[in-house]
PyMOL commands that place a pseudoatom at each C-alpha (Angstrom):
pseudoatom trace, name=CA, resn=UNK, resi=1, chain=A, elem=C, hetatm=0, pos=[0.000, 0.000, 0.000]
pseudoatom trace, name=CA, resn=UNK, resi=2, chain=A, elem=C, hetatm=0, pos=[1.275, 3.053, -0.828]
pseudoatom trace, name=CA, resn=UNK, resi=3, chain=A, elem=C, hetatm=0, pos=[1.440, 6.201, 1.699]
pseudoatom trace, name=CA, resn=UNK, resi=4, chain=A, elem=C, hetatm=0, pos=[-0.589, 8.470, -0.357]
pseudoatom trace, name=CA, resn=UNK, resi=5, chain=A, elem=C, hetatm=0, pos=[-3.006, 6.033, -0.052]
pseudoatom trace, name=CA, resn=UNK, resi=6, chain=A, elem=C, hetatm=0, pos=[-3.450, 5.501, 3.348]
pseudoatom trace, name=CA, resn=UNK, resi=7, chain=A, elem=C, hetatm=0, pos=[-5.336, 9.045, 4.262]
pseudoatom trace, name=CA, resn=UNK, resi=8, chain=A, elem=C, hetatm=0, pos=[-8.557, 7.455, 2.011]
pseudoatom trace, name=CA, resn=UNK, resi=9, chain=A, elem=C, hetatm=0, pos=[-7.669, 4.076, 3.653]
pseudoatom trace, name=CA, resn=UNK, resi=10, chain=A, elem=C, hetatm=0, pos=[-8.100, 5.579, 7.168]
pseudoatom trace, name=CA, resn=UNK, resi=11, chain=A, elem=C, hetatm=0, pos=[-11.646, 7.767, 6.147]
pseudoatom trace, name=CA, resn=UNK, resi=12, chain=A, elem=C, hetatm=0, pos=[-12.726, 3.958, 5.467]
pseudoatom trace, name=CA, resn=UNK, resi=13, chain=A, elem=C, hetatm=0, pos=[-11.640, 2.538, 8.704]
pseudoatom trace, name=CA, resn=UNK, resi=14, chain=A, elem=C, hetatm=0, pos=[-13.355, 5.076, 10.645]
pseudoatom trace, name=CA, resn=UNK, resi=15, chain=A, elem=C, hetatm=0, pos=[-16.773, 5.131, 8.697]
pseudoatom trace, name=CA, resn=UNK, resi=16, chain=A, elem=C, hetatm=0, pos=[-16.577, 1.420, 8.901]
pseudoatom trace, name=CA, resn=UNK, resi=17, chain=A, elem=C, hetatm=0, pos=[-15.814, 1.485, 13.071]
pseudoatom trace, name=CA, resn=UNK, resi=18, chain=A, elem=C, hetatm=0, pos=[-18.848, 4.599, 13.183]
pseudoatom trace, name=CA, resn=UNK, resi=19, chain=A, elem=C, hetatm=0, pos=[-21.053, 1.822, 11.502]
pseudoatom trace, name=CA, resn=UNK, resi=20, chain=A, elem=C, hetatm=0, pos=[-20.282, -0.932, 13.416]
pseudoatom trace, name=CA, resn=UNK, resi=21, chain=A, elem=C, hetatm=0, pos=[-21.041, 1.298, 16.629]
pseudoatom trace, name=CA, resn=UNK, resi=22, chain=A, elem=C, hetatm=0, pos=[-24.575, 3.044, 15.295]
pseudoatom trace, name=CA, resn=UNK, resi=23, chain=A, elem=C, hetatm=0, pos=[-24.904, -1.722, 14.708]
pseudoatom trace, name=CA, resn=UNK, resi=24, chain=A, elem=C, hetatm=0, pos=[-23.531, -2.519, 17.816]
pseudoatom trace, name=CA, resn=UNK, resi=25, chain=A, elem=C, hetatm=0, pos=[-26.043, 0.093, 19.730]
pseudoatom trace, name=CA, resn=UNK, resi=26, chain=A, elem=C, hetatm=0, pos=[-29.026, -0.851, 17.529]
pseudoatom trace, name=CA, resn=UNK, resi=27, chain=A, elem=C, hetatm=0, pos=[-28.303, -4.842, 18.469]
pseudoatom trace, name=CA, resn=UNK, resi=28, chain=A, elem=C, hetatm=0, pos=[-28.283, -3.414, 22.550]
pseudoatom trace, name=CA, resn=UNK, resi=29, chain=A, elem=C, hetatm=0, pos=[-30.697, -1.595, 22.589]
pseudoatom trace, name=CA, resn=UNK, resi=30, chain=A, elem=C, hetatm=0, pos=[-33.129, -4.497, 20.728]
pseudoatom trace, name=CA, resn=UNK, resi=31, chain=A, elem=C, hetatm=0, pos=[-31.491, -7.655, 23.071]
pseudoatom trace, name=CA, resn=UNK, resi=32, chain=A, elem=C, hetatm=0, pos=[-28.757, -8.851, 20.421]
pseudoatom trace, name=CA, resn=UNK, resi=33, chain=A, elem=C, hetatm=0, pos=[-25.727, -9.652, 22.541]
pseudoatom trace, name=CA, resn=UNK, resi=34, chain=A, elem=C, hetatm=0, pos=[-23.686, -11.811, 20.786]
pseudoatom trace, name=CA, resn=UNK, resi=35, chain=A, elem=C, hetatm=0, pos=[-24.592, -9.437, 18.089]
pseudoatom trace, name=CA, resn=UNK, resi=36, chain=A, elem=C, hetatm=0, pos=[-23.794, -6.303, 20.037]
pseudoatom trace, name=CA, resn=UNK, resi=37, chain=A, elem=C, hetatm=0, pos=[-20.524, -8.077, 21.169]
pseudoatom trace, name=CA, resn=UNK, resi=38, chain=A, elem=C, hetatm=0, pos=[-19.200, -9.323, 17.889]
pseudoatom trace, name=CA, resn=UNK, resi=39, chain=A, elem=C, hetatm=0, pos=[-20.153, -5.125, 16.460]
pseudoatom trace, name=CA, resn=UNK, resi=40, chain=A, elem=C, hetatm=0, pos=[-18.469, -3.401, 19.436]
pseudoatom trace, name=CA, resn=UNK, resi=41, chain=A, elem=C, hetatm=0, pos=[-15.234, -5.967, 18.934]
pseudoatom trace, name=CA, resn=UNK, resi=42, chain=A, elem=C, hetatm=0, pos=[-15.060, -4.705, 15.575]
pseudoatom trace, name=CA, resn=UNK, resi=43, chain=A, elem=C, hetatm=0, pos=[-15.294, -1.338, 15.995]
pseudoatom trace, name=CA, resn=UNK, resi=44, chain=A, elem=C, hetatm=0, pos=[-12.857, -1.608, 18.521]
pseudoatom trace, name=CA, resn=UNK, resi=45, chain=A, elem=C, hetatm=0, pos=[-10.335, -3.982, 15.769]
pseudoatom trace, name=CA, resn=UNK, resi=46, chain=A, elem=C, hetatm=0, pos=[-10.661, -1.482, 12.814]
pseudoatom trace, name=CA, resn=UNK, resi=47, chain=A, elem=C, hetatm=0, pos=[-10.016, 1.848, 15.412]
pseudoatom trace, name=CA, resn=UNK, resi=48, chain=A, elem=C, hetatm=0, pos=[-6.640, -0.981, 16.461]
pseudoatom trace, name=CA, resn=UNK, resi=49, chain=A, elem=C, hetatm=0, pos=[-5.756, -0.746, 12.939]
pseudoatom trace, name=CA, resn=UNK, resi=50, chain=A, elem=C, hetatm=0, pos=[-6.823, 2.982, 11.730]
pseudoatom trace, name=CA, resn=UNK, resi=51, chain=A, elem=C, hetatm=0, pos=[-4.569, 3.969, 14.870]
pseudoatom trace, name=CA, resn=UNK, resi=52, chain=A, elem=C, hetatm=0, pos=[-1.552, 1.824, 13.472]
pseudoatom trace, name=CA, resn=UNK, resi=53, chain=A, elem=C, hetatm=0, pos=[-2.132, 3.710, 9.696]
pseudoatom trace, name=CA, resn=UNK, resi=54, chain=A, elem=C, hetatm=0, pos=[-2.271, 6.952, 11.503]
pseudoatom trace, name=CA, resn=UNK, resi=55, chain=A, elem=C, hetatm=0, pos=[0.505, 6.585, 12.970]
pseudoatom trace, name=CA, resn=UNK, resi=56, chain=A, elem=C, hetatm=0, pos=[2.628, 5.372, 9.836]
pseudoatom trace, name=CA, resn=UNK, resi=57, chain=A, elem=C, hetatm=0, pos=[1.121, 7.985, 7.598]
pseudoatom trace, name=CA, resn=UNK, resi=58, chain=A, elem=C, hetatm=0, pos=[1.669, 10.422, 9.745]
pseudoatom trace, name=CA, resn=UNK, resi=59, chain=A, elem=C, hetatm=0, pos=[5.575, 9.559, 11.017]
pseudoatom trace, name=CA, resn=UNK, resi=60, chain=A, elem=C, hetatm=0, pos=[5.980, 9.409, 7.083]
pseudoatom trace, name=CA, resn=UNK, resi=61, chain=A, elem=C, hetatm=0, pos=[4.390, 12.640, 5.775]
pseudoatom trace, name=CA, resn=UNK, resi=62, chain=A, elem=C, hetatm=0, pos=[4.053, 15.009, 9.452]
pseudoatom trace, name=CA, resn=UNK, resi=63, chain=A, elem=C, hetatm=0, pos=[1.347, 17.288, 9.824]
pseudoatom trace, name=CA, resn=UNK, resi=64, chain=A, elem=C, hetatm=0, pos=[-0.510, 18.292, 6.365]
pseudoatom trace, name=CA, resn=UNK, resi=65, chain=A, elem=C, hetatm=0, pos=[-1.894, 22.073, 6.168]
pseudoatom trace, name=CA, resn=UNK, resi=66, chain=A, elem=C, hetatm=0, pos=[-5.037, 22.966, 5.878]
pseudoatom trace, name=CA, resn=UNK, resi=67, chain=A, elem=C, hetatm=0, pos=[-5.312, 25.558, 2.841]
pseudoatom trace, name=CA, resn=UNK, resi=68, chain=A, elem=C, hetatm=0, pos=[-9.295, 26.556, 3.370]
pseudoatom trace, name=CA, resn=UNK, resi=69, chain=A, elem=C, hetatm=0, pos=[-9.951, 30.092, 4.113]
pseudoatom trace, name=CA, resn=UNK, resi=70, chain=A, elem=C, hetatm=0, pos=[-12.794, 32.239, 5.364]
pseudoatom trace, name=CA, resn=UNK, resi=71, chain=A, elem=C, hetatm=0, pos=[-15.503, 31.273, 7.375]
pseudoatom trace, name=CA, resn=UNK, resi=72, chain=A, elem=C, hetatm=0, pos=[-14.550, 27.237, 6.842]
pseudoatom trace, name=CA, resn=UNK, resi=73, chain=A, elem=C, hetatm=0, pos=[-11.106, 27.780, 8.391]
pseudoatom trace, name=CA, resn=UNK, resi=74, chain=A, elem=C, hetatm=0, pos=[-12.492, 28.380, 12.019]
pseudoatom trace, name=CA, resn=UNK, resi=75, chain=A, elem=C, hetatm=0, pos=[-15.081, 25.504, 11.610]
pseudoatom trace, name=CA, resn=UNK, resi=76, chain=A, elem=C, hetatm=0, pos=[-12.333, 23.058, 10.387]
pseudoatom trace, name=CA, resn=UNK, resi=77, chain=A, elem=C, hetatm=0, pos=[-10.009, 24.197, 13.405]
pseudoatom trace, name=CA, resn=UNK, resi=78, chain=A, elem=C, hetatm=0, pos=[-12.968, 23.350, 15.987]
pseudoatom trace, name=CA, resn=UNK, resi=79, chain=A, elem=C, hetatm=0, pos=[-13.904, 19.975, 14.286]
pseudoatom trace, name=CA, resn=UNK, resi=80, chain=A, elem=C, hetatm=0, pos=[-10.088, 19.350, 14.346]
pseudoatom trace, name=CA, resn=UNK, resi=81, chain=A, elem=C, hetatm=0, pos=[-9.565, 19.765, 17.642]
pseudoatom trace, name=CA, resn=UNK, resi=82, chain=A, elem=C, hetatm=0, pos=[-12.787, 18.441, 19.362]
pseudoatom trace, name=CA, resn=UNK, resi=83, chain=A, elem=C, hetatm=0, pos=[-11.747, 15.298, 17.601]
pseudoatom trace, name=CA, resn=UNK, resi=84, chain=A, elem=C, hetatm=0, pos=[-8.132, 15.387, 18.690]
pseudoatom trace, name=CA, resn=UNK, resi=85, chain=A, elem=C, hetatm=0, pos=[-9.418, 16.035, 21.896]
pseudoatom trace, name=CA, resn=UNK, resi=86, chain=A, elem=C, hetatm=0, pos=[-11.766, 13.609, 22.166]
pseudoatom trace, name=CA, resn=UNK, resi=87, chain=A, elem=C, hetatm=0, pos=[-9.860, 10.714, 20.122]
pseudoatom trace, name=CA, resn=UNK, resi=88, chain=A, elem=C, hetatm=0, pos=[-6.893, 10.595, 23.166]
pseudoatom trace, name=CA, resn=UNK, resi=89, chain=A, elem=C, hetatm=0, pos=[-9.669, 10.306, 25.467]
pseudoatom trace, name=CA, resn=UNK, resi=90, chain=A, elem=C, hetatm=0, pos=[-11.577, 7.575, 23.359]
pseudoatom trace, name=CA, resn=UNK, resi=91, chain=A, elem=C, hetatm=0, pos=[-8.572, 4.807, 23.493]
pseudoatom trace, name=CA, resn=UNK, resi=92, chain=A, elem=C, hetatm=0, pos=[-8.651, 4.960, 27.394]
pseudoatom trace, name=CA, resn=UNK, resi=93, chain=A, elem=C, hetatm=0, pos=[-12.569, 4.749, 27.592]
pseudoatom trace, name=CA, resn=UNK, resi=94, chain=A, elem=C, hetatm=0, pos=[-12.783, 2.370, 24.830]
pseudoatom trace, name=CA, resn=UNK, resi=95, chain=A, elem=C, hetatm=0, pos=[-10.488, -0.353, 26.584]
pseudoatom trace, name=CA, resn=UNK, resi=96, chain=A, elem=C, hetatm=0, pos=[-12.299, 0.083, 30.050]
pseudoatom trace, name=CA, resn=UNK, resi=97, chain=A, elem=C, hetatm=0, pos=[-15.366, 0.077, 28.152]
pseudoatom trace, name=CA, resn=UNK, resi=98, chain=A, elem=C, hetatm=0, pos=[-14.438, -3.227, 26.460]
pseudoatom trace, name=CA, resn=UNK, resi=99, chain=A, elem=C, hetatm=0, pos=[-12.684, -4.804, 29.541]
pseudoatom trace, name=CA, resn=UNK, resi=100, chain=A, elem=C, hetatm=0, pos=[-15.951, -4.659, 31.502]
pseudoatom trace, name=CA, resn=UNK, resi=101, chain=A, elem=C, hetatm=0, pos=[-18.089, -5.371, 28.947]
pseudoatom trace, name=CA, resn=UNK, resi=102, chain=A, elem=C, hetatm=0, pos=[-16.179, -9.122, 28.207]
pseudoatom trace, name=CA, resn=UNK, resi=103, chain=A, elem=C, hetatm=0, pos=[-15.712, -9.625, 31.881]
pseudoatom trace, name=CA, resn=UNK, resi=104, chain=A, elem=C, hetatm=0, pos=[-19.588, -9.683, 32.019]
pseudoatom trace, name=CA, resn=UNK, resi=105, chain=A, elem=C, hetatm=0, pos=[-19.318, -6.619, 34.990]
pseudoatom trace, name=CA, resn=UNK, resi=106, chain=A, elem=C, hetatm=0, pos=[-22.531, -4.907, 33.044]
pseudoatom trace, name=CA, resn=UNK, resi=107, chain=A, elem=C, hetatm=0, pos=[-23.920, -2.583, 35.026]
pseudoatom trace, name=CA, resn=UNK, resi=108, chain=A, elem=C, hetatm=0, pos=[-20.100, -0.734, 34.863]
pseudoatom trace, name=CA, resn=UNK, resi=109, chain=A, elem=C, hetatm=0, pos=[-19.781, -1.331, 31.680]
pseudoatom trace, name=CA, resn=UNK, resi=110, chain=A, elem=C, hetatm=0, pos=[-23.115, 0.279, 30.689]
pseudoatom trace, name=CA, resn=UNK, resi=111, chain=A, elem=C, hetatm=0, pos=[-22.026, 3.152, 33.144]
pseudoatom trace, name=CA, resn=UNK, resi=112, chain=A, elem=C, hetatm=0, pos=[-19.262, 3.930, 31.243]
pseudoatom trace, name=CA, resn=UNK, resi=113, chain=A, elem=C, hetatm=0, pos=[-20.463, 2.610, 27.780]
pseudoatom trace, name=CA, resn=UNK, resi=114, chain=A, elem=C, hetatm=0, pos=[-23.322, 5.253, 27.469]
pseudoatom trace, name=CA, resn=UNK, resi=115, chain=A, elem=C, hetatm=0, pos=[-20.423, 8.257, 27.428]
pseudoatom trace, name=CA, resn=UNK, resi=116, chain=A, elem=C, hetatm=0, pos=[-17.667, 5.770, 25.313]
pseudoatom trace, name=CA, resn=UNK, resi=117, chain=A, elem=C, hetatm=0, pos=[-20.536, 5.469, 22.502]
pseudoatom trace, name=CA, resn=UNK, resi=118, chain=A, elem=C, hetatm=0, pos=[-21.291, 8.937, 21.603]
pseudoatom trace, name=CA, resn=UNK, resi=119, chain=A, elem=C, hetatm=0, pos=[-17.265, 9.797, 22.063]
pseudoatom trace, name=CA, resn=UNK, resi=120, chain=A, elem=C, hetatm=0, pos=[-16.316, 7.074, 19.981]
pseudoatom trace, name=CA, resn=UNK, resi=121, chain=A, elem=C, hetatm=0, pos=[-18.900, 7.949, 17.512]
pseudoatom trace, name=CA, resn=UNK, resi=122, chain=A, elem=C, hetatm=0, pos=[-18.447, 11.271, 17.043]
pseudoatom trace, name=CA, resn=UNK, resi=123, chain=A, elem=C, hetatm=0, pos=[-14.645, 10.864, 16.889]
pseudoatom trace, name=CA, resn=UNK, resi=124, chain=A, elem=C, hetatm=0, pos=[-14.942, 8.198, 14.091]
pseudoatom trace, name=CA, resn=UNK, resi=125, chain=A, elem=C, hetatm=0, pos=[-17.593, 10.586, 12.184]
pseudoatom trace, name=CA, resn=UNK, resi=126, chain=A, elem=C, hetatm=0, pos=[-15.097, 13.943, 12.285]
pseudoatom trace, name=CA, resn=UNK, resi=127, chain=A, elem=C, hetatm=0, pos=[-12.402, 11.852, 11.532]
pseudoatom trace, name=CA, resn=UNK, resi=128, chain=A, elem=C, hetatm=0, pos=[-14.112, 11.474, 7.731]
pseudoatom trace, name=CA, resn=UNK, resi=129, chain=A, elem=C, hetatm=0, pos=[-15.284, 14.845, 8.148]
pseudoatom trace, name=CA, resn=UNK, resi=130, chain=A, elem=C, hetatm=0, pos=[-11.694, 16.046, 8.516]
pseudoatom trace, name=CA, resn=UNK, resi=131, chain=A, elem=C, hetatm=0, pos=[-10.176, 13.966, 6.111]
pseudoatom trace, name=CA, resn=UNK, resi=132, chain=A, elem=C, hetatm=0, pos=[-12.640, 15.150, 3.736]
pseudoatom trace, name=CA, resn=UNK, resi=133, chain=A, elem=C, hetatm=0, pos=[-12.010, 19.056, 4.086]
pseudoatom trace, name=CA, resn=UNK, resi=134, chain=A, elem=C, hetatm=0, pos=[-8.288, 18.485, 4.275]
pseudoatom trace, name=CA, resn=UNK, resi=135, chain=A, elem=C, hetatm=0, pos=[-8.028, 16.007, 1.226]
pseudoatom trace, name=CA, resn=UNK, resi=136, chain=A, elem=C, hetatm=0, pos=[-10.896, 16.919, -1.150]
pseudoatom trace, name=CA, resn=UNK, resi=137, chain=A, elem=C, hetatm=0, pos=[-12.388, 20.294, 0.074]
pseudoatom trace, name=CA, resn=UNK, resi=138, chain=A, elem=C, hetatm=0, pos=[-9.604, 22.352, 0.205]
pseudoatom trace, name=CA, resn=UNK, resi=139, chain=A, elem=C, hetatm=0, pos=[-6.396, 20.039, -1.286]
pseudoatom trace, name=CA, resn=UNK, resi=140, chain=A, elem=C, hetatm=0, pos=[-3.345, 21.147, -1.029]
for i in range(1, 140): cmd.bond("trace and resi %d" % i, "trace and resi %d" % (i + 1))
show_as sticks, trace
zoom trace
């Protein structure tokens, strides 16, 4: 796979882990466990591996400008860094989260699972949102 690539390849990964999540609540919230489970492990595998690309990509290339101006640049920077924010909180939450949830402790994993989910979610969505502006909005 080639570097350039990877940016498009990492949009993927996250739309794929937002989907699995908006799954894994829908099988919850309508008493699909195993189906809930085998969503939320997903999720969790593709973030594993979207993290891993990010990190390659970006000890290859370093940071990559956004060129947008006017009103978008401000809206860009907020999205950027509500998501940056909220991503280095999401790996933390999303193991505890996980932990508890295959350890069978529920009621402390549905404590902390119904603040993980809309983190998590919202993190994978602006992370195609961002990529998106950056790569095909305003390229470089």
């Amino acid at each position: 796979m080639n570097t350039t690539d990877l940016p498009a390849v990492n949009a993927a990964l996250n739309s794929t882990s937002a989907a699995l999540l908006t799954a894994g609540y829908w099988c919850i919230r309508n008493g699909k466990r195993d189906a809930h489970r085998a969503c939320m492990i997903g999720a969790f595998a593709v973030s594993t591996v979207f993290l891993v690309f990010y990190v390659i990509y970006h000890l290859q290339v370093g940071s990559v400008k956004f060129t947008g101006q006017g009103w978008v640049r401000p809206l860009y920077f907020f999205i950027l860094v509500t998501h940056i924010v909220l991503a280095a909180l999401t790996l933390p939450m999303a193991v505890l989260t996980l932990f508890r949830g295959l350890a069978g402790r529920f009621p402390q994993h549905k404590a902390i699972a119904r603040w993980t989910l809309p983190v998590w979610w919202y993190v994978s969505v602006t992370g195609v949102v961002v990529y998106w502006m950056l790569y095909h909005l305003y390229r470089s």
